[in-house]
C-alpha positions, 0 to 999 in steps of 0.5 A: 118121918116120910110118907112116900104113895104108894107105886101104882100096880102094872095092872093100873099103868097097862089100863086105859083110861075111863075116857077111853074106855067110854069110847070104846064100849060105846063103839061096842053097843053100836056093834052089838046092836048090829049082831042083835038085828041080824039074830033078829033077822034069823041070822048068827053075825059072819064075824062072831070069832071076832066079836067074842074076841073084841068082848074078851079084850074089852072085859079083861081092861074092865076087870084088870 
């Protein structure tokens, strides 16, 4: 009898790692807390467009 593991799915070999992930979404806090002192301050972020789409990307590797 042979016990072979299983393959790891596409979505496992396209993730990165939780290392890299933690560096990432600490990279994210810093630029989230930038767009929260300018809401602050009265003002939306000039880069909104690029922030939404950065969150997108991070939230399709968490969830993937």
């Amino acid at each position: 009898m042979r016990v072979l593991d299983a393959a790891p799915s596409m979505v496992e070999r396209s993730r990165r790692s939780a290392e890299d992930m933690a560096v990432i979404v600490e990279d994210l806090v810093k630029m989230l807390d930038g767009v929260g002192n300018r809401l602050r301050r009265g003002r939306y972020p000039e880069n909104g467009a690029q922030v939404a789409a950065v969150l997108r990307k991070i939230a399709d590797q968490l969830d993937g």
